[in-house]
KEZA-615114 format. One record per residue (C-alpha): residue in three letters; x, z, y. Coordinates in nm, 2 decimals. Each point is the difference from the previous one (the first is absolute). Layout:
<sites>
+------+--------+--------+--------+
| rest |      X |      Z |      Y |
+------+--------+--------+--------+
|  ALA |      X |      Z |      Y |
...
+------+--------+--------+--------+
</sites>
This chain:
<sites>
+------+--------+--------+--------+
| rest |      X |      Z |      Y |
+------+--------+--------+--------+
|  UNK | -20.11 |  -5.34 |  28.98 |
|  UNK |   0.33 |  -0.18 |   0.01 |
|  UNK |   0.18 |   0.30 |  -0.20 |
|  UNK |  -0.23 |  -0.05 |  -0.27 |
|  UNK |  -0.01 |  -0.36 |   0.01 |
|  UNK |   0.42 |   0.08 |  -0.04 |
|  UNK |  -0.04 |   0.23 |  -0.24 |
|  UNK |  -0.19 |  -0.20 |  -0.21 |
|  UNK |   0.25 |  -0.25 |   0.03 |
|  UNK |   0.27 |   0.17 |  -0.12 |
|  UNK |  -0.22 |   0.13 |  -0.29 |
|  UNK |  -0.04 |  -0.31 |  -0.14 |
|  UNK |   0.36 |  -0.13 |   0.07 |
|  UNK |   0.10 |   0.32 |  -0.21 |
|  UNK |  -0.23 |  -0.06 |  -0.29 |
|  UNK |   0.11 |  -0.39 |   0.01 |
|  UNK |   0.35 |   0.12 |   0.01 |
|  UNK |   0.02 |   0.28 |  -0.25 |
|  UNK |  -0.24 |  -0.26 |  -0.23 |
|  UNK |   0.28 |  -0.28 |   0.04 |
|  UNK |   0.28 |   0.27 |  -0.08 |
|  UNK |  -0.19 |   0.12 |  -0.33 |
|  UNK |   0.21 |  -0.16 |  -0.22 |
|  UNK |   0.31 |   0.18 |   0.13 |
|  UNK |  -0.13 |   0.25 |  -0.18 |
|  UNK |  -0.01 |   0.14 |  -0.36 |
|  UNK |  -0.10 |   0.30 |  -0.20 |
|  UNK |   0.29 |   0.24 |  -0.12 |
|  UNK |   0.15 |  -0.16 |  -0.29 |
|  UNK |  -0.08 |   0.36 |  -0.19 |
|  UNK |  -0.36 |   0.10 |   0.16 |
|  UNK |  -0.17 |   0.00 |  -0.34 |
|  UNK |  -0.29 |  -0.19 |   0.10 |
|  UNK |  -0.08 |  -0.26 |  -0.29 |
|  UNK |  -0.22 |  -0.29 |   0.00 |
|  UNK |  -0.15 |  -0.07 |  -0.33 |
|  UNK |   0.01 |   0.17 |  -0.32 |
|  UNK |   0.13 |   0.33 |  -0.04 |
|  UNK |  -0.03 |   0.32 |  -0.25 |
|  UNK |   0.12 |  -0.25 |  -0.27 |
|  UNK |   0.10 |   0.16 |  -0.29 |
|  UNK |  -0.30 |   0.25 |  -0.06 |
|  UNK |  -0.23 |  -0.32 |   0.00 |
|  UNK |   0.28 |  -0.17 |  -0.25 |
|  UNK |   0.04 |   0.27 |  -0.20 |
|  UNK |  -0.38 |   0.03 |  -0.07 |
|  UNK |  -0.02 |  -0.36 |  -0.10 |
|  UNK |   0.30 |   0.01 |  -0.23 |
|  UNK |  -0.19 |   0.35 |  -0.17 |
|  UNK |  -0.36 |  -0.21 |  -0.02 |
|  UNK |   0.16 |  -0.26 |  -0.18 |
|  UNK |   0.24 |   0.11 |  -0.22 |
|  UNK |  -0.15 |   0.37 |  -0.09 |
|  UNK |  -0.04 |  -0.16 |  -0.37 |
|  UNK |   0.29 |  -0.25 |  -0.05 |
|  UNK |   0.25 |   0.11 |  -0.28 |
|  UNK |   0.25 |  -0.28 |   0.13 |
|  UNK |   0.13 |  -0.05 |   0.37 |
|  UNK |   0.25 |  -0.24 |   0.17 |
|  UNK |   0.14 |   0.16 |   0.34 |
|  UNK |   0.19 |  -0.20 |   0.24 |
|  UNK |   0.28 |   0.20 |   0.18 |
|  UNK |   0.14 |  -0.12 |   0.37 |
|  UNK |   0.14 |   0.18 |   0.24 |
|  UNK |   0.24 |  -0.02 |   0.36 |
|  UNK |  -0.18 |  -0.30 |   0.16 |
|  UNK |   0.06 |   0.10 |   0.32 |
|  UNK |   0.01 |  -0.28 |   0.25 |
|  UNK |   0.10 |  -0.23 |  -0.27 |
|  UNK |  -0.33 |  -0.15 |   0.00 |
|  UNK |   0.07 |  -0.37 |  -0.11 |
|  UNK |   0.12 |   0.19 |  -0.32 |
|  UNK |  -0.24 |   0.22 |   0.03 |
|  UNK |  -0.30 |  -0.28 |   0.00 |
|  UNK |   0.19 |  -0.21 |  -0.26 |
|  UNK |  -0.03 |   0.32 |  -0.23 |
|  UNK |  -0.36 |   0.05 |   0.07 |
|  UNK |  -0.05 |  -0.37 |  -0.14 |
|  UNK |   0.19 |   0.04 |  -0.26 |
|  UNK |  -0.23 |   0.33 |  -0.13 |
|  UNK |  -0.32 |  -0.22 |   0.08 |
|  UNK |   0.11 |  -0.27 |  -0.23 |
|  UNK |   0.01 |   0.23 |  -0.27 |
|  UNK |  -0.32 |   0.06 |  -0.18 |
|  UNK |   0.15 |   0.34 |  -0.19 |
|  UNK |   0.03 |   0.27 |   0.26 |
|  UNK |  -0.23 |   0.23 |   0.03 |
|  UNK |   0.10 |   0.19 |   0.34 |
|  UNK |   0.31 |   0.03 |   0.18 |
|  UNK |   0.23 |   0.31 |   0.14 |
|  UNK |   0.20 |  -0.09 |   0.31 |
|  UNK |   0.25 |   0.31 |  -0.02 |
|  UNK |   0.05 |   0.01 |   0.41 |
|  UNK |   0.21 |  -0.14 |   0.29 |
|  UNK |  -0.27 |  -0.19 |   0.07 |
|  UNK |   0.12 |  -0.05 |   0.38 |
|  UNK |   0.41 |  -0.02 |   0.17 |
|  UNK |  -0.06 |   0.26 |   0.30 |
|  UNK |  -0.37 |   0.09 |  -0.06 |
|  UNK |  -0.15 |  -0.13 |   0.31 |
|  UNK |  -0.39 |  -0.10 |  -0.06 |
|  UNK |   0.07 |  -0.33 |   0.05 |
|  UNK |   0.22 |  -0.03 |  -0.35 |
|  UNK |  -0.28 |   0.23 |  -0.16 |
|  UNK |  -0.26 |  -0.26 |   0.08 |
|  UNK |   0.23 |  -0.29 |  -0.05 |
|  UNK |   0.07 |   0.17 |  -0.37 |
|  UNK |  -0.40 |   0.10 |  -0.04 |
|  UNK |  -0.12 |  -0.38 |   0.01 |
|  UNK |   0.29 |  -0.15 |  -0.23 |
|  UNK |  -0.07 |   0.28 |  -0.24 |
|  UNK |  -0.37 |  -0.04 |   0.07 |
|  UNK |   0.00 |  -0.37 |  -0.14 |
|  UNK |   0.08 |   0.13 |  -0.36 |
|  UNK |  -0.28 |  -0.07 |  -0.22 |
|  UNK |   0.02 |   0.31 |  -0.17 |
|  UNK |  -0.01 |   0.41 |   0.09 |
|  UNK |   0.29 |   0.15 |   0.15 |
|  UNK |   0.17 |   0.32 |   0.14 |
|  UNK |   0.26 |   0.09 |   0.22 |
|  UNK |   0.24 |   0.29 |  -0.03 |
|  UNK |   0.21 |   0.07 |   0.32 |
|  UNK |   0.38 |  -0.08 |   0.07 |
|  UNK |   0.23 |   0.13 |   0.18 |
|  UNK |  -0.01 |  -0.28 |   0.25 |
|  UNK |  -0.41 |   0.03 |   0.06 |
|  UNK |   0.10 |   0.37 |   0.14 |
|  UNK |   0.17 |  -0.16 |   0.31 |
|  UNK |  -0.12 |   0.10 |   0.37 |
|  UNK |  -0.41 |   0.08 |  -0.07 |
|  UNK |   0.06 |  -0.19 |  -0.34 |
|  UNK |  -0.11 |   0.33 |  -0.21 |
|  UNK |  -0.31 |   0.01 |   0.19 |
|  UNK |  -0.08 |  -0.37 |  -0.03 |
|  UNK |   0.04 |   0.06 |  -0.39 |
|  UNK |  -0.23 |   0.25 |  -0.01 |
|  UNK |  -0.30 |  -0.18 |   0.19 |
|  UNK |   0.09 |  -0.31 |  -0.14 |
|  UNK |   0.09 |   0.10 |  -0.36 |
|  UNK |  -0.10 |   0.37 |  -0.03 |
|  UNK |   0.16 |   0.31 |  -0.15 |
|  UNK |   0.33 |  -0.06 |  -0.11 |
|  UNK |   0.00 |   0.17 |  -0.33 |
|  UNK |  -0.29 |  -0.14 |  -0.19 |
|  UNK |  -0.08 |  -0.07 |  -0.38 |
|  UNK |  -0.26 |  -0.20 |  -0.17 |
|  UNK |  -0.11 |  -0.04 |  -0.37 |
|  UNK |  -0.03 |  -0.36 |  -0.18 |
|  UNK |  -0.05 |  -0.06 |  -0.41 |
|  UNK |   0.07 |   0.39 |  -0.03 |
|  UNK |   0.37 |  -0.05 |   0.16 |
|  UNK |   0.01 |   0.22 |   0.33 |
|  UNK |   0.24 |  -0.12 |   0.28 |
|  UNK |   0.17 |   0.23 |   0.22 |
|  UNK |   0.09 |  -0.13 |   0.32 |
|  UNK |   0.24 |   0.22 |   0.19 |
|  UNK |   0.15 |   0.02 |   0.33 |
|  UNK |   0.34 |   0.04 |  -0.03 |
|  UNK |   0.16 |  -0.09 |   0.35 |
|  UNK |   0.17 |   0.35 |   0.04 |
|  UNK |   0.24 |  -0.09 |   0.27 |
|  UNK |  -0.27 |  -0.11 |   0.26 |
|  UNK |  -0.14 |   0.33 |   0.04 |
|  UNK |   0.39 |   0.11 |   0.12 |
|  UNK |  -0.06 |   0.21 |  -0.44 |
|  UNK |  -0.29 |   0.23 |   0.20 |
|  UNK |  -0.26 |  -0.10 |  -0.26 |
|  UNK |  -0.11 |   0.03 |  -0.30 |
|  UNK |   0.16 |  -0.32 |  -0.15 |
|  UNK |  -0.09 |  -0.04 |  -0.26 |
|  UNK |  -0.28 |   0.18 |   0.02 |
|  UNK |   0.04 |   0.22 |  -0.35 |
|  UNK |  -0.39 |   0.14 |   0.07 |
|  UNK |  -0.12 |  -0.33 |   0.03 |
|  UNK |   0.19 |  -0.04 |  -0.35 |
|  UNK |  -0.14 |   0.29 |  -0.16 |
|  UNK |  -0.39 |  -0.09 |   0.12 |
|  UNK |   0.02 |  -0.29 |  -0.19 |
|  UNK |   0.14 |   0.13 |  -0.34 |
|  UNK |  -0.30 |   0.10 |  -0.04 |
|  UNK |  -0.23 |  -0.15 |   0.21 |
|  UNK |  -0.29 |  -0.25 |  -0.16 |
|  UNK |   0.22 |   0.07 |  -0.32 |
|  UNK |  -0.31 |  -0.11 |  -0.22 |
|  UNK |   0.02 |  -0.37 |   0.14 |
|  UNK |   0.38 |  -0.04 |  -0.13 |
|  UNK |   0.23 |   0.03 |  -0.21 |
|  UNK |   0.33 |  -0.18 |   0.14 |
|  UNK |   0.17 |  -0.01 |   0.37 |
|  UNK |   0.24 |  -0.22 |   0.19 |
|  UNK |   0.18 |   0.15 |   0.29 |
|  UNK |   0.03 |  -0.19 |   0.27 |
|  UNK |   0.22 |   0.08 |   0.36 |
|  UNK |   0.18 |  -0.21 |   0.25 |
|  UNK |   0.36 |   0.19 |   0.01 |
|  UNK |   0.13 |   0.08 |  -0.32 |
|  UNK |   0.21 |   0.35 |  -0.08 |
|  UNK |   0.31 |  -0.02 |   0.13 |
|  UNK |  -0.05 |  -0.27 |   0.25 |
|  UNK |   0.08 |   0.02 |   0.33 |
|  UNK |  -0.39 |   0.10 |   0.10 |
|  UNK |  -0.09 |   0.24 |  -0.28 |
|  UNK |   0.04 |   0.33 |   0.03 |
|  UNK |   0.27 |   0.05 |  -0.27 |
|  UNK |   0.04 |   0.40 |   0.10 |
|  UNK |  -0.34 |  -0.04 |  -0.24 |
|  UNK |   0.12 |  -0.26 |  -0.27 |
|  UNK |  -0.01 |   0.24 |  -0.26 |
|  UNK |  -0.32 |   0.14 |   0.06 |
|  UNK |  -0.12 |  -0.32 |   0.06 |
|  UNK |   0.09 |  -0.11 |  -0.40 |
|  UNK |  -0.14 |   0.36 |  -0.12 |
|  UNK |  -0.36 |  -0.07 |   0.14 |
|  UNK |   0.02 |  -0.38 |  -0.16 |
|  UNK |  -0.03 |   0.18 |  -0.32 |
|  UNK |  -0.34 |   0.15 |   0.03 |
|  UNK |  -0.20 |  -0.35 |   0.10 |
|  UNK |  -0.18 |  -0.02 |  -0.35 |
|  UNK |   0.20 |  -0.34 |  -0.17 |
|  UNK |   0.22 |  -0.09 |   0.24 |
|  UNK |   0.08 |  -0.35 |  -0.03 |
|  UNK |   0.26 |  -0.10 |   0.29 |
|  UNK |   0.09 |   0.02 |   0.34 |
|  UNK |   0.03 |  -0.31 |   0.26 |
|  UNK |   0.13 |  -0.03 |   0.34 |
|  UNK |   0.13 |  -0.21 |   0.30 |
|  UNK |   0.20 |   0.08 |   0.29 |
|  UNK |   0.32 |  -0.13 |  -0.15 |
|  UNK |  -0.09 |  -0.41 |   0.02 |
|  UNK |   0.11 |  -0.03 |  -0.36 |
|  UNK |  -0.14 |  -0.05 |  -0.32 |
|  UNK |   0.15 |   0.25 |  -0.21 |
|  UNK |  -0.10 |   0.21 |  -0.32 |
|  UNK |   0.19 |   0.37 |  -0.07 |
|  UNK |   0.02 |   0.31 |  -0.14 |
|  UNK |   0.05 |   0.21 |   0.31 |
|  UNK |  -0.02 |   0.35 |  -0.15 |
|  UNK |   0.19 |  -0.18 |  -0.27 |
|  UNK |  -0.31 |   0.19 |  -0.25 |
|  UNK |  -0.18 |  -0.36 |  -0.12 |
|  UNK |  -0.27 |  -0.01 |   0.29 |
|  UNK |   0.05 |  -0.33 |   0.11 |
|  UNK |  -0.01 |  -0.07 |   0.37 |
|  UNK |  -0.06 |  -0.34 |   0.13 |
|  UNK |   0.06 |  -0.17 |   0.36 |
|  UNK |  -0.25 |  -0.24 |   0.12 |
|  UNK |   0.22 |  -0.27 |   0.24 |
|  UNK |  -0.06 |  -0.12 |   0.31 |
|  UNK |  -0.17 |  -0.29 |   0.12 |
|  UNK |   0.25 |  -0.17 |   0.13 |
|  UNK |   0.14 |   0.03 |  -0.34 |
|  UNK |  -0.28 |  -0.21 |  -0.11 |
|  UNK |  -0.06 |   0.16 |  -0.35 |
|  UNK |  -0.24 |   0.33 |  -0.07 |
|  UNK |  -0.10 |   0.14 |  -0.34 |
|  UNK |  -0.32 |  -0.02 |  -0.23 |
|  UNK |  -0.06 |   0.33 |  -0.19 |
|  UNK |  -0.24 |  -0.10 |  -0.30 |
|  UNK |  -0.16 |   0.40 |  -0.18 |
|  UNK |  -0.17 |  -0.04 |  -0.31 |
|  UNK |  -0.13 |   0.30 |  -0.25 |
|  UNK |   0.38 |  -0.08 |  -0.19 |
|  UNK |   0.22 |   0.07 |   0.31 |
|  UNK |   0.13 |  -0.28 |   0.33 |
|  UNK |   0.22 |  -0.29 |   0.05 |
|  UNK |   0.14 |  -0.06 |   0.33 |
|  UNK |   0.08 |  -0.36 |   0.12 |
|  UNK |   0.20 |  -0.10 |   0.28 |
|  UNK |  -0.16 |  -0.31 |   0.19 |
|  UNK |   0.20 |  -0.25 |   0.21 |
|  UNK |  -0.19 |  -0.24 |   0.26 |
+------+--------+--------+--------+
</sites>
């Protein structure tokens, strides 16, 4: 009886023990395992196509590369909420510094407290460690497109360099799907990517290919971008399709695309 009467001691002293040393503890940094919302931009996207299916005019807010800049990051939100004029908003990726889950939650709730629909392209930066991964359950696919006041929007994953050029970035049959696809619901497109051509992240063995299959999205209106934390508008093929770079938080400005049945403005936006 004494054995088990000192087992049983030494039970509980291990229990109390590895209880009082729980906090020594910590999940992986990159396990993947999310608390809260997740699956974002699907949900988003489906808002943003219920409300603005019949719209003939839409304002667009652009930010991008908040990474851990999140001060900037929630200053930006509130700026975007004091407005009464935007419609949705396109964050155009590095949404996280080394793409740990932490910083995808962290980034989640700031960009959660907007007051209106958003989506999420991926960065280079939110490819870190498990960081593609995390983008996918949180996020979703990473080429995606949705369809608002008869303007598609082509979201493309453009982060080349991540997958060591073994991928198909960009992926040119993604691009050809949705030349055509839904092509009854619009009649414009915006591209939109995280790495332009010719940056350091875009596969620029491609860049020429890459301009070629621009020209069959039926009224091509623009391009935007992040990735190089400025605000910048160019000619890179040097053809007149304009290009232009969303900035980074930090930066504390982003851009306001305004579409109506004429054409767009773009608007650069300091806070």
């Amino acid at each position: 009886m004494k054995w088990r009467k000192n087992c049983l001691w030494l039970c509980i002293l291990l229990a109390v023990t590895l209880s009082a040393c729980s906090d020594m503890f910590d999940t992986h940094p990159y396990d993947v395992n999310f608390k809260g919302e997740t699956g974002i931009n699907n949900r988003q996207m489906a808002e943003i196509e219920r409300r603005f299916a019949d719209r003939d005019t839409l304002r667009i807010a652009f930010i991008s590369d908040t990474h851990l800049w999140m001060s900037d990051a929630r200053d930006e939100v509130a700026d975007i909420n004091h407005r009464a004029d935007i419609d949705f908003v396109i964050h155009c990726g590095d949404l996280t510094d080394t793409g740990t889950t932490k910083e995808y939650e962290w980034s989640r709730d700031i960009l959660g407290g907007l007051r209106y629909p958003f989506v999420a392209l991926v960065g280079n930066h939110d490819f870190l460690g498990t960081g593609d991964q995390a983008y996918n359950v949180m996020y979703g696919a990473m080429d995606f497109s949705f369809i608002a006041a008869r303007v598609k929007f082509v979201c493309l994953n453009t982060n080349a360099t991540e997958y060591d050029y073994m991928a198909a970035v960009p992926n040119f049959d993604f691009m050809e799907e949705e030349f055509t696809k839904d092509s009854a619901r619009f009649d414009r497109t915006v591209i939109v990517m995280h790495a332009p051509p010719y940056s350091d992240q875009f596969n620029n063995n491609v860049c020429k290919a890459f301009r070629r299959y621009l020209d069959f999205f039926p009224g091509l209106m623009c391009c935007v971008y992040g990735h190089n934390h400025s605000d910048k508008v160019d000619e890179i093929y040097g053809d007149g399709l304009l290009f232009y770079g969303i900035d980074c938080a930090q930066h504390r400005n982003y851009r306001i695309m305004t579409i109506t049945p004429d054409g767009y403005e773009m608007e650069q936006i300091r806070y």
